[in-house]
Chimera marker file (.cmm) of the C-alpha trace (Angstrom):
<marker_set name="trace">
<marker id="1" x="73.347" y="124.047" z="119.742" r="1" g="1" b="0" radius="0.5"/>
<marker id="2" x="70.962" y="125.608" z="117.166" r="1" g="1" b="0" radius="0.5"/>
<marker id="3" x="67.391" y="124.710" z="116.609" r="1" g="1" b="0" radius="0.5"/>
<marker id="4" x="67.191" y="123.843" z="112.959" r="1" g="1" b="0" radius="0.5"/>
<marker id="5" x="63.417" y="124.711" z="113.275" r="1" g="1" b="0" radius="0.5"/>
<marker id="6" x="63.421" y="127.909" z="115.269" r="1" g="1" b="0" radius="0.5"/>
<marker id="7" x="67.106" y="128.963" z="115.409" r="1" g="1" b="0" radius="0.5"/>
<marker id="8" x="66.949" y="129.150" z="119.414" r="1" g="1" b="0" radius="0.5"/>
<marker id="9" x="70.248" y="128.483" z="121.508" r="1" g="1" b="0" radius="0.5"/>
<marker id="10" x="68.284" y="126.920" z="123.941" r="1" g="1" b="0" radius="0.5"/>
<marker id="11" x="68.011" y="123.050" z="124.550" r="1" g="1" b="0" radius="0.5"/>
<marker id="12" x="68.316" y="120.528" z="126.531" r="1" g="1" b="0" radius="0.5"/>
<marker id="13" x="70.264" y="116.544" z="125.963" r="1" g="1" b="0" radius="0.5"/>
<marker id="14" x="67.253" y="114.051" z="126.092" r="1" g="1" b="0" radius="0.5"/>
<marker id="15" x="69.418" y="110.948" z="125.337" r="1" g="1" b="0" radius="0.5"/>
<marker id="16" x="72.590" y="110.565" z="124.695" r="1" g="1" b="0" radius="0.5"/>
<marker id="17" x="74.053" y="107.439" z="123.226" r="1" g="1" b="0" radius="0.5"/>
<marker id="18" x="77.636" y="105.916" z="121.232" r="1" g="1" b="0" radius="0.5"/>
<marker id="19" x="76.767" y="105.626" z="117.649" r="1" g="1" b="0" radius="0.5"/>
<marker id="20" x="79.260" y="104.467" z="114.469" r="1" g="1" b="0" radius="0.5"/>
<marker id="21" x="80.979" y="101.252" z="116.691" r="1" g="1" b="0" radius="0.5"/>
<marker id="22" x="81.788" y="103.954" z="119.415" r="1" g="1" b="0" radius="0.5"/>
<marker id="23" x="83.458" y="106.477" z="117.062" r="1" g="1" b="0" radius="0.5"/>
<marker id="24" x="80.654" y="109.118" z="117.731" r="1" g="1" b="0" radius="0.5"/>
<marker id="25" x="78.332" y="109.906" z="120.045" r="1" g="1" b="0" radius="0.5"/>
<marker id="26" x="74.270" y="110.292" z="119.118" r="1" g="1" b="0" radius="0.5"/>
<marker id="27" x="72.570" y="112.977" z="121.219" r="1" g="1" b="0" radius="0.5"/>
<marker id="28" x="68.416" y="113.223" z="120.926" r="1" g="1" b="0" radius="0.5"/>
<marker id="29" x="67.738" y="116.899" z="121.925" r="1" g="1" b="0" radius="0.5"/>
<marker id="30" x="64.615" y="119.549" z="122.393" r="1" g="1" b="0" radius="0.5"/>
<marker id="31" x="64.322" y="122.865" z="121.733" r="1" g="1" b="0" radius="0.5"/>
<marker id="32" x="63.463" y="124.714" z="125.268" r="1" g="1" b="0" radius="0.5"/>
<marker id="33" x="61.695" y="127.462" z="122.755" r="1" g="1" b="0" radius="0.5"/>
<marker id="34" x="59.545" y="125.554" z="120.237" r="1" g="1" b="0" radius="0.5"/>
<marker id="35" x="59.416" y="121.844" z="121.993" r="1" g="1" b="0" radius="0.5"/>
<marker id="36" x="61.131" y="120.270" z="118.607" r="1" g="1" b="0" radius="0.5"/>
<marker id="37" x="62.980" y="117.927" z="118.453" r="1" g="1" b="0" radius="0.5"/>
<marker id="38" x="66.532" y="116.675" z="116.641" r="1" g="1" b="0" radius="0.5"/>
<marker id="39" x="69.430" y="114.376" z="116.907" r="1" g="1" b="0" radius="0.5"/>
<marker id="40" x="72.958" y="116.192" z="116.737" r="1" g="1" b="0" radius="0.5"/>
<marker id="41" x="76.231" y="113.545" z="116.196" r="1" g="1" b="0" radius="0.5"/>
<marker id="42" x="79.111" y="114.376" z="117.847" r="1" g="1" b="0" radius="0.5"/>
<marker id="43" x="82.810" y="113.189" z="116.461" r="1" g="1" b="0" radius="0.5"/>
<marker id="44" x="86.696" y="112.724" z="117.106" r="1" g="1" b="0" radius="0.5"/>
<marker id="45" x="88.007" y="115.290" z="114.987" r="1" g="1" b="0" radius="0.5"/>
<marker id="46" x="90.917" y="113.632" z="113.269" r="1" g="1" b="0" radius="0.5"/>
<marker id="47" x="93.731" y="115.449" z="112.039" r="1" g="1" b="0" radius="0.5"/>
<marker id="48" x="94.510" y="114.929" z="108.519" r="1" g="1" b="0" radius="0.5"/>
<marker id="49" x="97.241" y="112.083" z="107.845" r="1" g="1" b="0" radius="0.5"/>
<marker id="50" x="99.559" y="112.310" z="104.993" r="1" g="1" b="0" radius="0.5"/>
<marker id="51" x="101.031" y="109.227" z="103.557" r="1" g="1" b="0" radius="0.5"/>
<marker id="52" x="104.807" y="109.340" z="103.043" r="1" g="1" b="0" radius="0.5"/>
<marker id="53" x="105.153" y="107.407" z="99.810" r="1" g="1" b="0" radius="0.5"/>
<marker id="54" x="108.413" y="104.877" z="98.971" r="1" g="1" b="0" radius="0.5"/>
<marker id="55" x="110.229" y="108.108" z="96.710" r="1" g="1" b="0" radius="0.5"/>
<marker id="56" x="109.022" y="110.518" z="99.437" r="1" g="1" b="0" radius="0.5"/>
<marker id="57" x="106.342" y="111.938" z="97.761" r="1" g="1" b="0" radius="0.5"/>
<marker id="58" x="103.522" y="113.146" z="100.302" r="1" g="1" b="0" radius="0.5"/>
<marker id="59" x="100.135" y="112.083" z="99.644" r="1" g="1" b="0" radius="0.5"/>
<marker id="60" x="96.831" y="112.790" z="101.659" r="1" g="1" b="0" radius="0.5"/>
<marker id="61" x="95.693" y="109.365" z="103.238" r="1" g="1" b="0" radius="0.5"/>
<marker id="62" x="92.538" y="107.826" z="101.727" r="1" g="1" b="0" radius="0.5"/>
<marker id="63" x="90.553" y="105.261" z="102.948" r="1" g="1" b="0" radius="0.5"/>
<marker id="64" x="89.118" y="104.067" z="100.026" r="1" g="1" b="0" radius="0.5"/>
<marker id="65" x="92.298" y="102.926" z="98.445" r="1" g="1" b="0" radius="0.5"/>
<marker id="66" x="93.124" y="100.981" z="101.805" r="1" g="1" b="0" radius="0.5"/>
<marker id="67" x="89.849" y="99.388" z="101.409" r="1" g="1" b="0" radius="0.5"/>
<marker id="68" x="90.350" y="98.697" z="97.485" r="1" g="1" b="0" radius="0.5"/>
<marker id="69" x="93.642" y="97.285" z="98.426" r="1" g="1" b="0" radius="0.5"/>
<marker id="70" x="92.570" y="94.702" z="100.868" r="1" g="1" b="0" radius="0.5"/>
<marker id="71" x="89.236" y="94.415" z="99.203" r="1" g="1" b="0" radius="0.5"/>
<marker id="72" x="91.779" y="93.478" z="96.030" r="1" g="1" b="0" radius="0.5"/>
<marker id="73" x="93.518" y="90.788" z="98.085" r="1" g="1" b="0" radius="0.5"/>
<marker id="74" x="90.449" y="89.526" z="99.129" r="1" g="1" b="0" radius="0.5"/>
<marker id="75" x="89.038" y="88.944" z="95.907" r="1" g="1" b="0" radius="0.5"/>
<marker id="76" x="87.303" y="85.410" z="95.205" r="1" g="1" b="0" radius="0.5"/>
<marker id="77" x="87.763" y="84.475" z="99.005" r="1" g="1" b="0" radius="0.5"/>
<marker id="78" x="85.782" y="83.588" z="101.852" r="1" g="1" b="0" radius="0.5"/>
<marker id="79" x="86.351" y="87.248" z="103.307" r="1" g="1" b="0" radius="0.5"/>
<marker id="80" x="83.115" y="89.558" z="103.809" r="1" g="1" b="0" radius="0.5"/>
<marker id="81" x="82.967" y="93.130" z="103.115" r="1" g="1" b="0" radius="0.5"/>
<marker id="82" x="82.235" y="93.783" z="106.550" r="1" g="1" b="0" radius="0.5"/>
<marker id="83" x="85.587" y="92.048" z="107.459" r="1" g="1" b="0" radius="0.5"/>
<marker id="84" x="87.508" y="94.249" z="105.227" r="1" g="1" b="0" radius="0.5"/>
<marker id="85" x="85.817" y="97.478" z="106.717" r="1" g="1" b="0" radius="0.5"/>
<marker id="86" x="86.560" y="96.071" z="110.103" r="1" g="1" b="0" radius="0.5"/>
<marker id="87" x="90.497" y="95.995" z="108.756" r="1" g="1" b="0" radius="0.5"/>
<marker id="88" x="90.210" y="99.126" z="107.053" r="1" g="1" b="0" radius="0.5"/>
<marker id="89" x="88.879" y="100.507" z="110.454" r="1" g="1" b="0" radius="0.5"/>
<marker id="90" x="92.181" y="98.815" z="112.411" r="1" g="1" b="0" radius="0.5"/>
<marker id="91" x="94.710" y="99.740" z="110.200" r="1" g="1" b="0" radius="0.5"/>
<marker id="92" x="93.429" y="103.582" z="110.136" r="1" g="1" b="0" radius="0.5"/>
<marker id="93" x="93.274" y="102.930" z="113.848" r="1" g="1" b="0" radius="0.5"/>
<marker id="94" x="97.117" y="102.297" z="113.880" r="1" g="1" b="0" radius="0.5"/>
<marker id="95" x="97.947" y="104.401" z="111.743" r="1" g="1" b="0" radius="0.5"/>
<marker id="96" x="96.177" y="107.584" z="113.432" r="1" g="1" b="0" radius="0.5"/>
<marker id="97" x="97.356" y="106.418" z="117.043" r="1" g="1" b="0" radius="0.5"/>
<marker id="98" x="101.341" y="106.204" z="115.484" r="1" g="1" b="0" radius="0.5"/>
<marker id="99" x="101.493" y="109.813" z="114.368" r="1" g="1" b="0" radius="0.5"/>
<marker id="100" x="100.182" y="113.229" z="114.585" r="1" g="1" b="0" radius="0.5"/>
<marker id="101" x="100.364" y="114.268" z="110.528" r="1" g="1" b="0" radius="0.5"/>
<marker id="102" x="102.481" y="111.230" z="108.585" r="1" g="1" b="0" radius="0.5"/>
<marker id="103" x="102.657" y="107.658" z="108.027" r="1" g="1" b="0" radius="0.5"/>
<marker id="104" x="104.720" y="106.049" z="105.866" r="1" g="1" b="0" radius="0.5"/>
<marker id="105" x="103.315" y="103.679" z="102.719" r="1" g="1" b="0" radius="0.5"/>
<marker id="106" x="105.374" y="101.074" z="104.197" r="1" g="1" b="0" radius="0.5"/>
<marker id="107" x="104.056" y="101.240" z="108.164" r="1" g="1" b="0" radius="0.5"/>
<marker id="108" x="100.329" y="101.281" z="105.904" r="1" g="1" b="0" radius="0.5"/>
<marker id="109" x="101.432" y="97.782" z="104.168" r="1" g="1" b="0" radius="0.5"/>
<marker id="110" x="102.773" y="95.979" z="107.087" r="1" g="1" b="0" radius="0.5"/>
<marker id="111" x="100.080" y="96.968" z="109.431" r="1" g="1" b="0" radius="0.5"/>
<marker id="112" x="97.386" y="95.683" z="106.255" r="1" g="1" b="0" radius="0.5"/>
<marker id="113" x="99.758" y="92.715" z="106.104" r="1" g="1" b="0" radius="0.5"/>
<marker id="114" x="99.692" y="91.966" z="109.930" r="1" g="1" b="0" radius="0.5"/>
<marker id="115" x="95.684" y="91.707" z="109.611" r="1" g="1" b="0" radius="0.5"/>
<marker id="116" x="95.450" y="89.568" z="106.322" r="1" g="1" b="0" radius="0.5"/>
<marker id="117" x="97.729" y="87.128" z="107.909" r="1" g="1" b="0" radius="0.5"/>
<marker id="118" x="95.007" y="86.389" z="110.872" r="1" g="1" b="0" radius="0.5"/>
<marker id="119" x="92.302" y="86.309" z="108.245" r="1" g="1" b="0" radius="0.5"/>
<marker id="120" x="93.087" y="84.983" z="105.494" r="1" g="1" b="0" radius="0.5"/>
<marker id="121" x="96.526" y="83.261" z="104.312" r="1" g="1" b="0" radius="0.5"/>
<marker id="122" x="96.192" y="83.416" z="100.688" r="1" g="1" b="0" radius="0.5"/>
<marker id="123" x="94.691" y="86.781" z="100.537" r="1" g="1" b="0" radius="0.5"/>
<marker id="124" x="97.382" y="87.910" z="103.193" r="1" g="1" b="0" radius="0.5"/>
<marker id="125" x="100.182" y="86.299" z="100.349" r="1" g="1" b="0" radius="0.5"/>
<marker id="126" x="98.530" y="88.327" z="97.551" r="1" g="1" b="0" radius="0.5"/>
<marker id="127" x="99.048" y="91.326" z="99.492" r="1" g="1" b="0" radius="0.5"/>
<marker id="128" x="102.365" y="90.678" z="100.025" r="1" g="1" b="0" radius="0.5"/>
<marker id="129" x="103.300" y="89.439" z="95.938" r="1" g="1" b="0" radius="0.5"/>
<marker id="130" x="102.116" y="93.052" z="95.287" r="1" g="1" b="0" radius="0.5"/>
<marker id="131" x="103.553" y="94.928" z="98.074" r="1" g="1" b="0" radius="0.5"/>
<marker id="132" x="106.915" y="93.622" z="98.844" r="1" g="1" b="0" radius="0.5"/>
<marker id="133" x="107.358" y="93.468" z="94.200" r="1" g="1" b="0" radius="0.5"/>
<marker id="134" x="108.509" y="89.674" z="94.778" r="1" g="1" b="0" radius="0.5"/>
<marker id="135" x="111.325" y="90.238" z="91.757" r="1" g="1" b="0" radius="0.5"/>
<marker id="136" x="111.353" y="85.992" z="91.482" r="1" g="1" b="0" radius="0.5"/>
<marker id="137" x="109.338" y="82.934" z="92.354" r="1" g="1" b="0" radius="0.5"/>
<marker id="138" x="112.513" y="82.343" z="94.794" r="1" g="1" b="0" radius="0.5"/>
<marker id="139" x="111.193" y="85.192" z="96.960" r="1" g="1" b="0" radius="0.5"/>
<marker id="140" x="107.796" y="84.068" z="96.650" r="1" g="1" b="0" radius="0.5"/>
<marker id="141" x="108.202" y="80.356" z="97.831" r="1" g="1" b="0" radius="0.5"/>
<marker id="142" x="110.449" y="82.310" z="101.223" r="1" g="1" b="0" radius="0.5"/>
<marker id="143" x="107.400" y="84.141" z="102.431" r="1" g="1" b="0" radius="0.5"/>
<marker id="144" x="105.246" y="80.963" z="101.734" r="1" g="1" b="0" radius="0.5"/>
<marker id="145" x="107.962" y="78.720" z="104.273" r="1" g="1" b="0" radius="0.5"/>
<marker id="146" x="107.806" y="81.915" z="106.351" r="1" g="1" b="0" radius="0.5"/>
<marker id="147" x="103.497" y="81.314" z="106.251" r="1" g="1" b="0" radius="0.5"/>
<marker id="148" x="103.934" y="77.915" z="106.756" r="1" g="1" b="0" radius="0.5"/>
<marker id="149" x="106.494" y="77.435" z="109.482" r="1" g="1" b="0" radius="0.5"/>
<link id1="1" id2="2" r="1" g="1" b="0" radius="0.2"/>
<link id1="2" id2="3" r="1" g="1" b="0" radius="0.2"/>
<link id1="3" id2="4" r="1" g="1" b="0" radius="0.2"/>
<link id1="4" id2="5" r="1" g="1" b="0" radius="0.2"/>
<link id1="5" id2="6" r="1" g="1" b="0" radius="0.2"/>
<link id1="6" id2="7" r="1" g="1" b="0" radius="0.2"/>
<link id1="7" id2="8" r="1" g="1" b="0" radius="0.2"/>
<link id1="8" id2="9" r="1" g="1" b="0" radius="0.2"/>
<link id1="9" id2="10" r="1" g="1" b="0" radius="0.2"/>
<link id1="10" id2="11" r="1" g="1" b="0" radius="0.2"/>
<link id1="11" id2="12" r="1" g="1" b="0" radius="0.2"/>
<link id1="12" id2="13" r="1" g="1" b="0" radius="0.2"/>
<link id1="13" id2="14" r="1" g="1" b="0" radius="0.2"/>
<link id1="14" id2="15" r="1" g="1" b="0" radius="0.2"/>
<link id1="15" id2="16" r="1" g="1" b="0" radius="0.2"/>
<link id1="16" id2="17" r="1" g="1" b="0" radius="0.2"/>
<link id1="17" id2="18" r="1" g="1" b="0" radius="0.2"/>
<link id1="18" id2="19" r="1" g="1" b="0" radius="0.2"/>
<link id1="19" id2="20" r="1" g="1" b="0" radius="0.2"/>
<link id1="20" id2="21" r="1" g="1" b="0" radius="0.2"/>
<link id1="21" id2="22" r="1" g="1" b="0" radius="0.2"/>
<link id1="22" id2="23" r="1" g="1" b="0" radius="0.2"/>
<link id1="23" id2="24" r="1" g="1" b="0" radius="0.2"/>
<link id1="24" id2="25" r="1" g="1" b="0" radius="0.2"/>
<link id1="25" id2="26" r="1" g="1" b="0" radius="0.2"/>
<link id1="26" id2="27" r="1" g="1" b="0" radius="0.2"/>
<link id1="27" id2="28" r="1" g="1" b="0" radius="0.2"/>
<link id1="28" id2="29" r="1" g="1" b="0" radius="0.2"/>
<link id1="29" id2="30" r="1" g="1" b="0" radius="0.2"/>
<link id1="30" id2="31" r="1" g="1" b="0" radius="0.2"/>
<link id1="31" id2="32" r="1" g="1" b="0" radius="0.2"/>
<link id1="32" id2="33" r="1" g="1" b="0" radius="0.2"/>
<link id1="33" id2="34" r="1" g="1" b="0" radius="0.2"/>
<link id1="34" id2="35" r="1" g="1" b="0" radius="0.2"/>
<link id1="35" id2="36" r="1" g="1" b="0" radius="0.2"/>
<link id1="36" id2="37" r="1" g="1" b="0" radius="0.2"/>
<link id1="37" id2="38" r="1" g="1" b="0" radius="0.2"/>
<link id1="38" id2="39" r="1" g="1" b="0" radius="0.2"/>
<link id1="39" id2="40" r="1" g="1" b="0" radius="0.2"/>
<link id1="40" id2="41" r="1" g="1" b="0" radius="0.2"/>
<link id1="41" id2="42" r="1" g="1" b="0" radius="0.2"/>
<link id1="42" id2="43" r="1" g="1" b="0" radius="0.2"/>
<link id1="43" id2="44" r="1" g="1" b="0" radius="0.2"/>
<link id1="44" id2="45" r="1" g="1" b="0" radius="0.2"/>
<link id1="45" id2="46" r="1" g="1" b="0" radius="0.2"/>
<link id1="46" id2="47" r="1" g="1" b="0" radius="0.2"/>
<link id1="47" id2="48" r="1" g="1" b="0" radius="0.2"/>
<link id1="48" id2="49" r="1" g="1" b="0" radius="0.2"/>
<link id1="49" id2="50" r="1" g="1" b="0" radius="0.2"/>
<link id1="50" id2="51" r="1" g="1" b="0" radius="0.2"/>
<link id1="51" id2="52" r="1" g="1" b="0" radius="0.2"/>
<link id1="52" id2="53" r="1" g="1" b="0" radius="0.2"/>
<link id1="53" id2="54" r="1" g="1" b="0" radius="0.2"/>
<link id1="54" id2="55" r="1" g="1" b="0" radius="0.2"/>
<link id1="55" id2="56" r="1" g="1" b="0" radius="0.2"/>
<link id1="56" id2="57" r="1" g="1" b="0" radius="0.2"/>
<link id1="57" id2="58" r="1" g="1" b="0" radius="0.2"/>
<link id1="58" id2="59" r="1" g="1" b="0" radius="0.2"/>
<link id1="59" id2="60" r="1" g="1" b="0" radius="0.2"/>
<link id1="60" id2="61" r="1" g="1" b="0" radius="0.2"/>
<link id1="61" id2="62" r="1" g="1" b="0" radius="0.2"/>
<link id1="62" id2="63" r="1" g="1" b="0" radius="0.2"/>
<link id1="63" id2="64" r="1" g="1" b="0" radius="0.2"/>
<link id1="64" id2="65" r="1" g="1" b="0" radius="0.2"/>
<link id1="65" id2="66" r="1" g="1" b="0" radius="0.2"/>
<link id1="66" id2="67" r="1" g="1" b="0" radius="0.2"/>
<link id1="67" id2="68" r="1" g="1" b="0" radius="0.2"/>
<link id1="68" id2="69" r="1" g="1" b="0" radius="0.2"/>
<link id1="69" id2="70" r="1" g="1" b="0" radius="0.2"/>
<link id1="70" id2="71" r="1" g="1" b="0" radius="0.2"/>
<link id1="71" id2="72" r="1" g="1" b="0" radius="0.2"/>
<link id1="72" id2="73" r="1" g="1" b="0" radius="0.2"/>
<link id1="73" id2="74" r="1" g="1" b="0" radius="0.2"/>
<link id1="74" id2="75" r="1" g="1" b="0" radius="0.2"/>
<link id1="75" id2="76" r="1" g="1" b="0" radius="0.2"/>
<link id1="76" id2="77" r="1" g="1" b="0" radius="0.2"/>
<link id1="77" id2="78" r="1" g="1" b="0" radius="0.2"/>
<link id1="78" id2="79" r="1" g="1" b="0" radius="0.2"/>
<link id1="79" id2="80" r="1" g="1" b="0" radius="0.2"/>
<link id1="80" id2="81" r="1" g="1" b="0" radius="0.2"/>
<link id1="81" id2="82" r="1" g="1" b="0" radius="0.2"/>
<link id1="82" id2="83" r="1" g="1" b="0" radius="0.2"/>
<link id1="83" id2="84" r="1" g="1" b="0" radius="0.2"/>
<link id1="84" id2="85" r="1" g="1" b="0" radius="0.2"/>
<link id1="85" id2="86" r="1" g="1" b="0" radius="0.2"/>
<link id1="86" id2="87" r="1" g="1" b="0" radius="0.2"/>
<link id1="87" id2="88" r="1" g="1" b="0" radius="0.2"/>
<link id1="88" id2="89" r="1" g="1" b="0" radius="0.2"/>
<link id1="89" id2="90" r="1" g="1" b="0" radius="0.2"/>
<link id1="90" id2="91" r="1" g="1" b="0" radius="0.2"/>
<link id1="91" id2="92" r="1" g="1" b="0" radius="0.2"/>
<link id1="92" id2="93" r="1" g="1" b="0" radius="0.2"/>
<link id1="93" id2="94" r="1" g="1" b="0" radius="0.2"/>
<link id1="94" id2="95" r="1" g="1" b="0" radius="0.2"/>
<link id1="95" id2="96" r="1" g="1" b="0" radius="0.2"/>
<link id1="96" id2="97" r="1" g="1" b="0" radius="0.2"/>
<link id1="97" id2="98" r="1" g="1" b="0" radius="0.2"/>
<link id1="98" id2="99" r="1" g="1" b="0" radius="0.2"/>
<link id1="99" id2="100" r="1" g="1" b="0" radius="0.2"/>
<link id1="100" id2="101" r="1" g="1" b="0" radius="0.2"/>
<link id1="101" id2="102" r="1" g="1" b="0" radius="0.2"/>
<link id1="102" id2="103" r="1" g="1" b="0" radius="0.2"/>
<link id1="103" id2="104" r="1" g="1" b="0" radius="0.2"/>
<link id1="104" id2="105" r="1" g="1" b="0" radius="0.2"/>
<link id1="105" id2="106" r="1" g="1" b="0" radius="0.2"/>
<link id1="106" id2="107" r="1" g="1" b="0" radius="0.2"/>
<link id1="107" id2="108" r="1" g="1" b="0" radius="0.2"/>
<link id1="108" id2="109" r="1" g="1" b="0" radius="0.2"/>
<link id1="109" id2="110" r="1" g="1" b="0" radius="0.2"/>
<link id1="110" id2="111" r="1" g="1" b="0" radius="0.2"/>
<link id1="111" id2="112" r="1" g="1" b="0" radius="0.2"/>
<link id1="112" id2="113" r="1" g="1" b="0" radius="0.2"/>
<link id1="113" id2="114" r="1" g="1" b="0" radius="0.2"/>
<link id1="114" id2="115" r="1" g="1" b="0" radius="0.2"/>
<link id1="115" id2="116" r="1" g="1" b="0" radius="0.2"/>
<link id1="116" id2="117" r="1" g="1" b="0" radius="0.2"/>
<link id1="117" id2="118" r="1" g="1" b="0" radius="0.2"/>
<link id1="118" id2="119" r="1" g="1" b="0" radius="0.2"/>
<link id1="119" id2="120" r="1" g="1" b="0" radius="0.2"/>
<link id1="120" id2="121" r="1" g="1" b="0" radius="0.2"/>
<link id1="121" id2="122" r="1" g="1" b="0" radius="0.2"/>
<link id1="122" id2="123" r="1" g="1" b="0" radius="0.2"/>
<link id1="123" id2="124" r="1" g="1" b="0" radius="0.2"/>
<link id1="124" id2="125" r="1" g="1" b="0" radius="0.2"/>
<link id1="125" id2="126" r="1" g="1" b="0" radius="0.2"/>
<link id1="126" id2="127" r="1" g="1" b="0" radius="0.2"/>
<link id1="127" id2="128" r="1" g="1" b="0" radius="0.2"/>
<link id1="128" id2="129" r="1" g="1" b="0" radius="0.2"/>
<link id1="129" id2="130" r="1" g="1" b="0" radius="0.2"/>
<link id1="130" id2="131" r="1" g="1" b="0" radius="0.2"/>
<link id1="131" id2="132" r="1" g="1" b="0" radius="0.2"/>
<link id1="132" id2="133" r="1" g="1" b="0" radius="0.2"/>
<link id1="133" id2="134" r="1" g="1" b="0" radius="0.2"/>
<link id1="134" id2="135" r="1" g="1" b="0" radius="0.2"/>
<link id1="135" id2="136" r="1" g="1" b="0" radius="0.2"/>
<link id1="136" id2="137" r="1" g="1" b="0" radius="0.2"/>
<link id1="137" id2="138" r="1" g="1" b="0" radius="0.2"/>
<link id1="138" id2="139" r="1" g="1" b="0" radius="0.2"/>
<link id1="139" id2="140" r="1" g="1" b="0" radius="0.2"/>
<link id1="140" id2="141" r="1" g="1" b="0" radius="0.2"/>
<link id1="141" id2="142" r="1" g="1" b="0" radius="0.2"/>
<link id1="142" id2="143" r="1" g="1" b="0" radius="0.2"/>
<link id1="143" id2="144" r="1" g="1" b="0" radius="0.2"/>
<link id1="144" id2="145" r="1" g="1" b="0" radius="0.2"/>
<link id1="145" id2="146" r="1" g="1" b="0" radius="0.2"/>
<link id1="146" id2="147" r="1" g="1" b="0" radius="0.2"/>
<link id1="147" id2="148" r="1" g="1" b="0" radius="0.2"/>
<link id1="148" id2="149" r="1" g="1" b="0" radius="0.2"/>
</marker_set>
């Protein structure tokens, strides 16, 4: 690793410890030429997920539109943000675990569904009004049975 002060090659780990909920790893080091010191973080790499979309149009996955989408479902309920990042955080979990490069949209929604539906039922029914494009209150009332059964 690099000194940012003196540019030296030379250092040595002082402490090393999990940082970001155990997605990266915090590492306090000194520099065996000038005695500075810095932190360094070090990370999964992930490999870059594209999102298969319904008409088979390839999109790159973003995070921030799972997180609007739950946040969305969410809205006006007794759901924190730090829940929804804790979702977010699952579902990309599955997501990266089930494939090397692609995902479908649908695996996305039924994973996001899965989560709502241990958090919060109405929020978890929004979701689903939107996702699964209920054409009819008929199909509506069958997933609330469904919920309630």
């Amino acid at each position: 690793m690099k000194c940012p002060f003196c540019g030296s090659e030379e250092d040595k780990v002082i402490d090393s410890r999990s940082a970001q909920d155990g997605r990266a790893v915090r590492r306090r080091r000194e520099c065996l030429s000038c005695s500075k010191r810095f932190t360094t973080y070090e990370y999964i790499e992930n490999v870059a997920l594209t999102v298969v979309k319904s008409d088979q149009r390839r999109e790159p996955f973003e995070r921030q539109k799972l997180i609007d989408g739950i946040r969305l479902a969410c809205k006006k309920r007794p759901v924190s943000v730090k829940k929804i990042e804790a979702m977010a955080n699952e579902v990309e979990s599955v997501v990266q675990e089930l494939s090397k490069s692609e995902v479908t949209s649908q695996k996305i929604g039924e994973t996001v569904m899965e989560k709502l539906k241990g958090v919060d039922e109405v929020a978890y029914v929004r979701f689903a009004s939107v996702y699964r494009k209920f054409q009819d209150k008929a199909e509506f009332f069958e997933e609330l049975k469904k919920l309630l059964s």
